[in-house]
Structures are given as C-alpha cells and as structure tokens.
C-alpha positions as CSV (number, residue, x, y, z in Angstrom):
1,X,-14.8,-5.3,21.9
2,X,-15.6,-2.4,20.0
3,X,-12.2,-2.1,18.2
4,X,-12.5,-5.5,17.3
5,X,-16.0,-5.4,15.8
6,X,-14.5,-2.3,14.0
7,X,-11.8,-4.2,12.9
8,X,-13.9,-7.0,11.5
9,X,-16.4,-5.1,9.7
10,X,-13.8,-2.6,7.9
11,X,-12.1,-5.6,6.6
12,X,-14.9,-7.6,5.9
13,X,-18.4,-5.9,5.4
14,X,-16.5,-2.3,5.0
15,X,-19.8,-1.7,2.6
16,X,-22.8,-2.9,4.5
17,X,-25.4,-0.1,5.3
18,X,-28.1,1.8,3.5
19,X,-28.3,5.0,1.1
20,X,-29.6,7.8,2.8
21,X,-29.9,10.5,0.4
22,X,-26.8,11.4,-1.9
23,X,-24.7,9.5,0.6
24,X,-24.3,5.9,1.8
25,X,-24.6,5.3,5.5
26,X,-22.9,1.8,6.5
27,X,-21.9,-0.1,9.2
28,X,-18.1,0.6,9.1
29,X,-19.1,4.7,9.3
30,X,-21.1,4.8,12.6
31,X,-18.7,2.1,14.3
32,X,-15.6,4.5,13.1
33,X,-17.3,7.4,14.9
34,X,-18.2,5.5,17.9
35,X,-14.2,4.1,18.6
36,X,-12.7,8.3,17.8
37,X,-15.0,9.9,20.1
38,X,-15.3,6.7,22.6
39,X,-12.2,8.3,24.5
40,X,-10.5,11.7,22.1
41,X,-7.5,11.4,24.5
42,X,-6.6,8.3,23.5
43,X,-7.2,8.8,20.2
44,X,-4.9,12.0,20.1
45,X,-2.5,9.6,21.6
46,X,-2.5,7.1,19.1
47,X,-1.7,9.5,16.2
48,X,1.8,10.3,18.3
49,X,2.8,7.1,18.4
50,X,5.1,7.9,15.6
51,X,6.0,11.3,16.2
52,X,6.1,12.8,12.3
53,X,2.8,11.1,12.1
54,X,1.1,13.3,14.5
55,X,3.3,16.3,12.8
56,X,1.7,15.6,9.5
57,X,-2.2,15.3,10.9
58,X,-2.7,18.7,12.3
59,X,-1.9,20.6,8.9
60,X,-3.7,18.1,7.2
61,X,-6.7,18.7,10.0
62,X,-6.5,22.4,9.9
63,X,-6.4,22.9,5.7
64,X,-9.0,20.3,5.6
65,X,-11.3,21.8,7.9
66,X,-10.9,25.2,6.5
67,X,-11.9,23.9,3.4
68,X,-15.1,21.9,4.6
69,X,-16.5,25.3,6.4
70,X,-15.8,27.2,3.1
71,X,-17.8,24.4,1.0
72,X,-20.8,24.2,3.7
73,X,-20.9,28.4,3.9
74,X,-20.8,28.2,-0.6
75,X,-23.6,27.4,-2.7
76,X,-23.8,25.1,-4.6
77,X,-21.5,22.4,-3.2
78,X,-22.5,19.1,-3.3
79,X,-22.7,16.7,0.0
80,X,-20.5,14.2,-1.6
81,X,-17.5,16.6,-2.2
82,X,-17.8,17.7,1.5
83,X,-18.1,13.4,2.8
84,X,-15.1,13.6,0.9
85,X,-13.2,16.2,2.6
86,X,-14.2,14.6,6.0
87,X,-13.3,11.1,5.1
88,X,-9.7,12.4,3.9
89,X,-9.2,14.3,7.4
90,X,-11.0,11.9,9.6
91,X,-10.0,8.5,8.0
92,X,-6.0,8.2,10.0
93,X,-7.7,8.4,13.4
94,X,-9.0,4.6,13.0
95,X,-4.9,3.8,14.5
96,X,-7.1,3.9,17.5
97,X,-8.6,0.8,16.6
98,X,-5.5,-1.1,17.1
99,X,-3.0,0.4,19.2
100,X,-6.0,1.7,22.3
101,X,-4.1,-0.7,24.6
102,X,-0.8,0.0,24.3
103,X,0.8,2.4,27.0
104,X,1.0,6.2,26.7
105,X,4.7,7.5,25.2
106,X,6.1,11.1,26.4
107,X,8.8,12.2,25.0
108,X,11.6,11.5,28.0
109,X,10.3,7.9,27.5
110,X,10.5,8.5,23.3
111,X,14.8,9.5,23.9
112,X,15.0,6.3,26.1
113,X,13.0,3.3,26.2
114,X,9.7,2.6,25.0
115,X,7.3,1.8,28.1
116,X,6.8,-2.3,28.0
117,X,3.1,-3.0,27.1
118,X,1.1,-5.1,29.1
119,X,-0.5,-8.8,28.7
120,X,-3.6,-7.2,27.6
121,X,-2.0,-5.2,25.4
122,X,0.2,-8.2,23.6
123,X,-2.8,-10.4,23.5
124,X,-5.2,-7.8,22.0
125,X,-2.5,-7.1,19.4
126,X,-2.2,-11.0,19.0
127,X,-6.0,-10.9,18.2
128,X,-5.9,-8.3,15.6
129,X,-3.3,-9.7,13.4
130,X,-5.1,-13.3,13.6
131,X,-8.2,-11.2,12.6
132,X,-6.8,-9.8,9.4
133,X,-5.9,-13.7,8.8
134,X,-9.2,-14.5,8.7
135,X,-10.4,-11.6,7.1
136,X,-8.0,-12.6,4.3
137,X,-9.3,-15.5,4.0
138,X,-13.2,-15.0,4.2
139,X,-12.9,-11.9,1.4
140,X,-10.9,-13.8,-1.3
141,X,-13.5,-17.0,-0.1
142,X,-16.1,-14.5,-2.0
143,X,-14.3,-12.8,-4.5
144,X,-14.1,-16.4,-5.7
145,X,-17.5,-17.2,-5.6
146,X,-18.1,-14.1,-7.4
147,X,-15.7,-15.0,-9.8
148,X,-16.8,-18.6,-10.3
149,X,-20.8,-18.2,-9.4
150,X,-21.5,-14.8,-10.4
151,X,-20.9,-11.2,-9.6
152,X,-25.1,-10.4,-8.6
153,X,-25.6,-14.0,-8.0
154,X,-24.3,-14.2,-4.7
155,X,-24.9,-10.9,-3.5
156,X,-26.5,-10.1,-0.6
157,X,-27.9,-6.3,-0.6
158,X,-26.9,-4.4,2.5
159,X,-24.4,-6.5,3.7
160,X,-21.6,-7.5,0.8
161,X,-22.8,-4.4,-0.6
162,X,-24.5,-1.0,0.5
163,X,-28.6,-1.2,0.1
164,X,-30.0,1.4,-2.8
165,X,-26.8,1.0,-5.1
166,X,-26.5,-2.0,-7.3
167,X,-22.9,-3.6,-7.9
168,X,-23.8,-3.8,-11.6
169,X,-23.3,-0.1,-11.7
170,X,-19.9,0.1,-10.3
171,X,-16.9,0.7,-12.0
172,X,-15.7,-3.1,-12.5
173,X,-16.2,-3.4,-15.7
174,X,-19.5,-5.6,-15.3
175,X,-20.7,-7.8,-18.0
176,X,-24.4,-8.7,-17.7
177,X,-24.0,-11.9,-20.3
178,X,-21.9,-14.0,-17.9
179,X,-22.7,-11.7,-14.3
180,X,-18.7,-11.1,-14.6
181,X,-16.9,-8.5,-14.0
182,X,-13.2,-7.9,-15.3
183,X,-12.8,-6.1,-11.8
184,X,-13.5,-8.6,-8.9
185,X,-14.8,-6.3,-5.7
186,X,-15.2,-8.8,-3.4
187,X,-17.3,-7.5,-0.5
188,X,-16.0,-4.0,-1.3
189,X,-17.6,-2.8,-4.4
190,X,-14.2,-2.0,-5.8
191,X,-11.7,-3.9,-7.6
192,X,-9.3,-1.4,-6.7
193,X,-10.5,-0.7,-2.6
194,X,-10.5,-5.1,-2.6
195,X,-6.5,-4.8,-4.0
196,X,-5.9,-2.2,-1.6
197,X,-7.0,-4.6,1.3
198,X,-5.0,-7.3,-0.2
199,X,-2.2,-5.5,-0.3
200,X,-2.2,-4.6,3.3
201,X,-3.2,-7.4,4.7
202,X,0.0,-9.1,3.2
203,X,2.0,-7.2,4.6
204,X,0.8,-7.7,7.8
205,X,1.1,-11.0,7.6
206,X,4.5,-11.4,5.9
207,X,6.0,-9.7,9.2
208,X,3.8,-11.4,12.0
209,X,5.4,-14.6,14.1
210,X,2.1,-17.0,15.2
211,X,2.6,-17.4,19.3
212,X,0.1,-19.5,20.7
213,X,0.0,-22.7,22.3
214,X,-1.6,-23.5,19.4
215,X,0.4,-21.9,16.9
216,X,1.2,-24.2,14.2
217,X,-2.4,-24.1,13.4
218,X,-2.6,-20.1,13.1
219,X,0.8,-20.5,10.8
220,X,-0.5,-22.5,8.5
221,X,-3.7,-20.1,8.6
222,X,-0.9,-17.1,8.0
223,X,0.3,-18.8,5.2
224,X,-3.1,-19.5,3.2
225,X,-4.4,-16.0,4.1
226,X,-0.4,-15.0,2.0
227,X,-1.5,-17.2,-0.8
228,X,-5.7,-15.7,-0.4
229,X,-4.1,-12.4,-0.8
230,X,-2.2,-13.5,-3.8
231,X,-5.2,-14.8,-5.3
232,X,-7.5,-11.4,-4.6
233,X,-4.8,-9.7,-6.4
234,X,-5.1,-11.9,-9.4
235,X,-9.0,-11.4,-9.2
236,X,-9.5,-7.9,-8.5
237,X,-7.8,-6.6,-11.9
238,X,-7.0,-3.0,-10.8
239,X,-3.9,-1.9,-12.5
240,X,-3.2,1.2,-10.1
241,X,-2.6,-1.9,-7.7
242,X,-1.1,-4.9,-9.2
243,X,1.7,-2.4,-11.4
244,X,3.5,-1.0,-8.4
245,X,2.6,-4.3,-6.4
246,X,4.8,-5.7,-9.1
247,X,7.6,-3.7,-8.1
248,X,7.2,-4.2,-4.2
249,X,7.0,-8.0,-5.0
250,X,9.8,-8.0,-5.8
251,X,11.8,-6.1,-3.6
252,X,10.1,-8.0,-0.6
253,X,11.5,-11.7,-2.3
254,X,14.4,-10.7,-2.7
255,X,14.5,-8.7,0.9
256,X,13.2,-12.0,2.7
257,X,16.1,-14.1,0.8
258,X,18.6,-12.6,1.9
259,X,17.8,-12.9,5.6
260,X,16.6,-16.4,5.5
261,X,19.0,-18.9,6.9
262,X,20.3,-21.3,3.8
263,X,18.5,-24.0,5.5
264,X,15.5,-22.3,5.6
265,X,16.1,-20.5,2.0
266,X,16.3,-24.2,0.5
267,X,13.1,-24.9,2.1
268,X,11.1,-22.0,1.2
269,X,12.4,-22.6,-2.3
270,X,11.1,-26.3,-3.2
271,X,8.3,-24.9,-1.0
272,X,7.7,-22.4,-3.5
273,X,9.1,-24.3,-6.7
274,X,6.0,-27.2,-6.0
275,X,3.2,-25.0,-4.7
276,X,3.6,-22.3,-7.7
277,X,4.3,-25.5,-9.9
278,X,0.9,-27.1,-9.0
279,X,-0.7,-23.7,-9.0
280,X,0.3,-22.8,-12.5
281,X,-0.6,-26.4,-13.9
282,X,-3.9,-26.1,-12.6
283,X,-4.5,-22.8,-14.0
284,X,-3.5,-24.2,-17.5
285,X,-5.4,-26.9,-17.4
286,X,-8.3,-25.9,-15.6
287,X,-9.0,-21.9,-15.7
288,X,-7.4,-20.5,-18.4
289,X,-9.4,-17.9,-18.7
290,X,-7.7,-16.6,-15.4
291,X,-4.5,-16.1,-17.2
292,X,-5.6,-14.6,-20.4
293,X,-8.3,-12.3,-18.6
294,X,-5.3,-11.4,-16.4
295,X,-3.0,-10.7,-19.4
296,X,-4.8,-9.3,-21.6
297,X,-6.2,-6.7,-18.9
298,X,-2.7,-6.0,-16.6
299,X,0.2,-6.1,-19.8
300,X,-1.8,-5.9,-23.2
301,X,-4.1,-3.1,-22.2
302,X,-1.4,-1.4,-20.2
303,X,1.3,-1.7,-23.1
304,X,-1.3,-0.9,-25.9
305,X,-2.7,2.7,-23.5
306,X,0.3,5.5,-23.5
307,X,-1.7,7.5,-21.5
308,X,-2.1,5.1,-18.5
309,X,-6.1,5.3,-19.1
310,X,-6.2,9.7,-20.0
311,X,-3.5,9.9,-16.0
312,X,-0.8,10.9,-18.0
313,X,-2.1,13.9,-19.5
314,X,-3.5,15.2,-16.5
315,X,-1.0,17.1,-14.2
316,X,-0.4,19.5,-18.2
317,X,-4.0,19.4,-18.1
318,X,-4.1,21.1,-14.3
319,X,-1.8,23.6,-15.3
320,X,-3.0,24.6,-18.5
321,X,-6.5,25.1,-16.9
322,X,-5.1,26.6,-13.4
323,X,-3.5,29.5,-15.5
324,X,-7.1,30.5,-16.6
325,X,-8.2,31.8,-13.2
326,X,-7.7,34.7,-11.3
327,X,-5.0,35.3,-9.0
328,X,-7.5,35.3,-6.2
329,X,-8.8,32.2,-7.6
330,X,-5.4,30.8,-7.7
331,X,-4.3,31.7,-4.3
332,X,-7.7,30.3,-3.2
333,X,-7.2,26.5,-4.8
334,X,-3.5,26.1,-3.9
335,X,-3.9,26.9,-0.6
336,X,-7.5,25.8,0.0
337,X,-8.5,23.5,-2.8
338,X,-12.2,23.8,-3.1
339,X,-12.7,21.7,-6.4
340,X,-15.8,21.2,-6.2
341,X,-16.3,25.1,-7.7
342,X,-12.7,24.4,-10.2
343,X,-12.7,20.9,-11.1
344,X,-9.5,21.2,-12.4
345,X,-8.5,17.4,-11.4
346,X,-9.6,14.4,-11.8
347,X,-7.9,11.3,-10.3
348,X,-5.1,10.8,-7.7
349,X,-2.4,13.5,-6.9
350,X,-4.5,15.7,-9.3
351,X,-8.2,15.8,-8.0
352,X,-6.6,15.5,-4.3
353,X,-4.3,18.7,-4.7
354,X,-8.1,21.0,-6.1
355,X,-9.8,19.2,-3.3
356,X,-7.9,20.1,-0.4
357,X,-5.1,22.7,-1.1
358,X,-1.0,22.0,-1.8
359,X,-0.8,22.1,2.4
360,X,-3.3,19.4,3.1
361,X,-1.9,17.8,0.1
362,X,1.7,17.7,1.3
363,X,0.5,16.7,4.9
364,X,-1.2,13.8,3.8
365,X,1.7,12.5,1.7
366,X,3.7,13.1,4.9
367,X,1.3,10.9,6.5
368,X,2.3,8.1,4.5
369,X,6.2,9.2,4.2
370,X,6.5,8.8,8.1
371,X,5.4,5.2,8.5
372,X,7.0,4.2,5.4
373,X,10.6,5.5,6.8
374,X,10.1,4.1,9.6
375,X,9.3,0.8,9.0
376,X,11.8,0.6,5.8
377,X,14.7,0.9,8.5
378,X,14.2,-2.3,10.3
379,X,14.3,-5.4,7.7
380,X,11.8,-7.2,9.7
381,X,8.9,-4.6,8.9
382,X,10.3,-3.7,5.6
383,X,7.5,-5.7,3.9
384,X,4.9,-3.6,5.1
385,X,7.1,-0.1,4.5
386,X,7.0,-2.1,0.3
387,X,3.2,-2.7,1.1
388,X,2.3,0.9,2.0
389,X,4.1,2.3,-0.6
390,X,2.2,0.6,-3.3
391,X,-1.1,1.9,-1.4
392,X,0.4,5.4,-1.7
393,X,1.2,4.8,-5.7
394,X,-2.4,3.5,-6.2
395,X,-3.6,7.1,-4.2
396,X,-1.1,8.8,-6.4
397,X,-3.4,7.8,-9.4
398,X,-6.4,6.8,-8.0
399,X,-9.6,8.5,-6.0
400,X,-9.9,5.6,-3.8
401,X,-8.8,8.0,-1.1
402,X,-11.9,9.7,-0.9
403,X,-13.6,7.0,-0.3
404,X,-14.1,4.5,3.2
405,X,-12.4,2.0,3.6
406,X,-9.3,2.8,1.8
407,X,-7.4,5.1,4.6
408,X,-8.8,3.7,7.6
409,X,-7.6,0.2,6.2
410,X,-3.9,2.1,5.7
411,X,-3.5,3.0,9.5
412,X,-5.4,0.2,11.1
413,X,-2.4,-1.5,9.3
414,X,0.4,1.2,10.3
415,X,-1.4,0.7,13.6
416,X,-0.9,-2.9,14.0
417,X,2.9,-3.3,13.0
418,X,3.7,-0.3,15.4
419,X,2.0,-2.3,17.9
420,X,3.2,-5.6,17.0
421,X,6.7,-3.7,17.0
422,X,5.7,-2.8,20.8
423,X,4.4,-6.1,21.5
424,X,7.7,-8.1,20.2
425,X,5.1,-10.2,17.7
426,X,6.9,-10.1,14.7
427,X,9.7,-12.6,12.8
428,X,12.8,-12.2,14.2
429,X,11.9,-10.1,16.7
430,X,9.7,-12.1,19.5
431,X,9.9,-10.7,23.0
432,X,10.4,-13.1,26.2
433,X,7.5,-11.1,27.8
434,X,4.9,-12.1,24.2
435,X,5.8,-15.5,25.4
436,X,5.0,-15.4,29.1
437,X,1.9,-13.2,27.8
438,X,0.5,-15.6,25.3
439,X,1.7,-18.5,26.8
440,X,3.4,-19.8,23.7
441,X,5.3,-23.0,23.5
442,X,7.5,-21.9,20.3
C-alpha cells in the first residue's frame, strides 16, 4: 500500500508539501524515506536486481557521502547544495517501490534461471504499470488546463505545487499578461521535470501488454495515456527533452515497424495516418498558437542560439577556471567535488562533475549505462532503453538531477520494466503463469 501511494504521489503530486526554511518539505520526500528504511534488506536487494546497477551505487554512495560530511564539517555551505548531494545519492533506491515483491536473486540462480515470481508479485506489477497509465493521463489533463485556463488560475498551493514558492517564479518562462507560460509544468513546477515524466512514462507503456479480464478497456487507456504523453511533450517546451526525444522517436518507430506483423503494420498505419490527420487539422484550424509557440521555441530559437542557451561554452569554461586552483584544490574537486566552495559548473555534466567528484560522476553515468544495455538487447524493451537515454541526455545538460522527482521517476521506471520482464507482462513476451495470475482472457 505504501509503494503504491509512493508511486501515485511521485508521479502525480511529486511537489505537494510546504517550505520549511531554505528547503521544501513535500509529500513525495517523507513517503520516499518511509518505503527505503521500511525494510533496508530489501531495498539493498532491489538495487542488485541488475547486477552492474548495484556495482555502480556503492562508488556513487561512498564519493557522495564523503562529499556531504566534508560540506556539513565546512563553513559556509549552503543546505541546498548538501539536499542536493543527498537527493543525487539517495534518489536510485526508490527501485524499491516497484520491484519489493518480486523474489530474492543469488547469483547460482543469476547463471541459471531467474526464480518465477509469484501471483502477488505479477499482480502488484500489473497495478503499477496501470498506475503510470493513469498518471499519464491525470498530469497532461492539467498541463492542459494550465495551458488553456491559466498557469496560477488553476493552481492549488500545496498540492500541484509546494506551499511558500509561487509557480510564477519558476523558470517557465511565465507571462503575467495571459497567466502563460512558454514552459508547461504541469503538477511539477518544471517544464523540463513534467517532459522527463513524459518521457518515461512512454516508455513504459510502449512495452506493457494489458492482461485483465477486462483488458480491452486498460488498452485503450494505454493508448490515450501514449497520445497524453505526446501531448505533455508538446506542452512542456523544454528543449533539453523534446531535441534528443526527437532522435529516440525515431528510432523506437522505426524499431516497432519492423517487428510488427504486415497485418498489424497496415493497421497501425491508417491508424496513425487518420488519428495524426485529424490531430494536425484541428491544430490548424483551432490552436494555432500551439504550433507556432512550439516552433518558434524548439527549431527557431534552437537554430538562431549556437551556444545551446551559454551549454556549449561551458566544459572550455571548467577547464579554463579549474587550471586557476591549487593542486590540492584540484585533487580535492576531481575526486570530491565540493562546488559549492568552486562553482566552477553550472548545468548538467558540468555542475554535476564540481558537485560530486569525477568518481561519483562516472558511477552515476554507470547507473544509467547498465539499464540502458540491458534493456537495448531485447527488442521488446528497447523503447524504454531509447526513453532512458533521452533522460540521461536531458541530465547531461540539465540540473534537473539534483532535484526530486527526476531520478526517483528514472528507476521507479527501470524498476517496473525489470519487473514486468520478471512478470512476463510485456508485448511479445506474456508468460502462461501472468495469465493464470491475472486471470486474463487474451
């Protein structure tokens, strides 16, 4: 029950709570702490369900919580730089939240055969991926009404957005004349956290199989919560998102084509011909300013700024400023980070690499290099190995790592498809024993 009320609130209400102090205190937070310390062993456990996953954490753990006791023992550091540091380290043990019921591994078992997960286990998986359905569905639902009604208009302080900061001050580029914003945040004060989500949620989707008795309702909920995801894309207007989406896009059409059946493939295609048909029309006719807003702001700025908004220059910046310190203080930022004393970064790769160190750095690439391997081997998950890269490009380039949500959302996800793996609940790939578990007709 816990997990599950997890689950909901990170991907729905990920920024209800209260400011207390410097910091912001929300629901998603205390509920995160509750399900890691709620049982440590199987949280330990669920970091090894992917072996080079569990490799990657304890450098990252280690580095990271050398530099947190260095920044609490300095003066001068501020508490947001050390939340930071906690939320990078901390953030990849929510895979607890969706893989708590699957059995233990060892590794005789791991050179064999996976043990088979129980009933409980299936159906609790079943559950999560019908939840990130609906979540899909309810966050786009009011990124819309923000879009259409009003960014302040319809928000409701403390739960679509933390009590004691106002939205209006968020980077989303907010225009008081029309309560518009050219970033749409959705319910997570971030046009880039809400394309993260997006992102992640489609790909999860794109490799679940519906089994229910019921399930031709919950597949035509999969496909509108595919076409919600689409839509938050469109709305939430964060480049460090939609450009390497772009490129995954892509890849994942052209993946899924060729292992549709030509039946099928014909299908999907007037499918798609008529439903993007109608959509387009409608947008001409109806919300223009969808398109241009969405050109102008994804191809016109982006073709017009060399400098990818001041990223480009930053990696000769680094270096130019890391050769003015001491060799102590060298030694000290490559191996520790510390930034909050250098500041010799300032988004993405950059800012992450003075924040924790080149080890913790490397770790926490490795993090994301282990799931994306192994899901890219098996076409039926390669969506979500696509999906997670473009979640690693937007970190490359982007600080939404240091803040919640983001990497909690990442392995709750990575979480999921190993356990939908387990579970056999994903296309082509639907075990007898899902059936018998879920009682599914199809």
């Amino acid at each position: 029950m816990l997990d599950t009320l997890f689950q909901f609130v990170t991907m729905v209400i990920p920024k209800s709570g209260i400011v207390v102090g410097a910091l912001s205190l929300t629901l998603n937070l205390v509920l995160f702490a509750v399900i890691v310390i709620r049982d440590p062993n199987q949280t330990v456990r669920s970091l090894q369900l992917l072996r080079w996953i569990g490799i990657c954490y304890v450098p990252l753990l280690a580095f990271g919580m050398v530099t947190f006791t260095l920044g609490m023992i300095s003066s001068g550091v501020e508490p947001l730089k050390l939340a930071q540091v906690i939320i990078v380290v901390a953030s990849p043990l929510a895979i607890v939240a969706t893989t708590r019921r699957l059995p233990e591994v060892d590794h005789a078992e791991r050179r064999n055969s996976l043990p088979k997960p129980g009933a409980r286990a299936i159906r609790a998986t079943q559950r999560a991926f019908q939840l990130v359905a609906v979540a899909l569905l309810i966050v786009n639902a009011y990124g819309l009404l923000q879009y259409f009604m009003g960014v302040s208009n319809v928000t409701v302080e403390g739960l679509t957005t933390t009590y004691g900061q106002a939205i209006e001050q968020k980077t989303i580029g907010y225009s008081s004349s029309g309560d518009t914003a050219k970033k749409i945040p959705s319910t997570f004060q971030s046009g880039t956290y809400f394309g993260i989500f997006c992102v992640l949620g489609m790909g999860l989707m794109l490799i679940w199989r519906p089994m229910l008795s019921r399930s031709a309702r919950w597949k035509v909920i999969r496909v509108a919560a595919i076409i919600a995801a689409l839509v938050g894309l469109l709305l939430c207007g964060a480049r460090a998102v939609l450009l390497p989406f772009a490129v995954a896009g892509i890849a994942i059409l052209l993946g899924r084509i060729r292992v549709w059946p030509s039946r099928t493939l014909r299908r999907n295609f007037v499918a798609l011909l008529i439903g993007g048909g109608l959509l387009v029309l409608y947008l001409l006719v109806f919300q223009q300013e969808i398109i241009s807003s969405f050109v102008s702001r994804n191809i016109v700025e982006t073709l017009n700024d060399s400098t990818a908004s001041g990223r480009t220059g930053q990696w000769s910046g680094l270096w130019s400023r890391f050769r003015d310190l001491s060799l102590s203080d060298m030694i000290i930022v490559l191996l520790l980070g510390n930034g909050s004393h250098y500041n010799l970064g300032s988004e993405g790769l950059p800012a992450l690499l003075v924040q924790m160190g080149l080890p913790a750095t490397l770790a926490f690439l490795g993090l994301f290099a282990a799931p994306i391997v192994h899901f890219f081997r098996r076409p039926v998950t390669r969506p979500m190995a696509w999906c997670l890269g473009v979640v690693l490009a937007t970190f490359c380039v982007d600080l939404a790592f240091d803040y919640p949500p983001n990497i909690m959302l990442v392995f709750m996800a990575v979480g999921l498809a190993l356990a939908g793996q387990r579970c056999g609940l994903l296309m082509e790939s639907v075990s007898h024993r899902a059936v018998v578990a879920l009682g599914a007709t199809d």
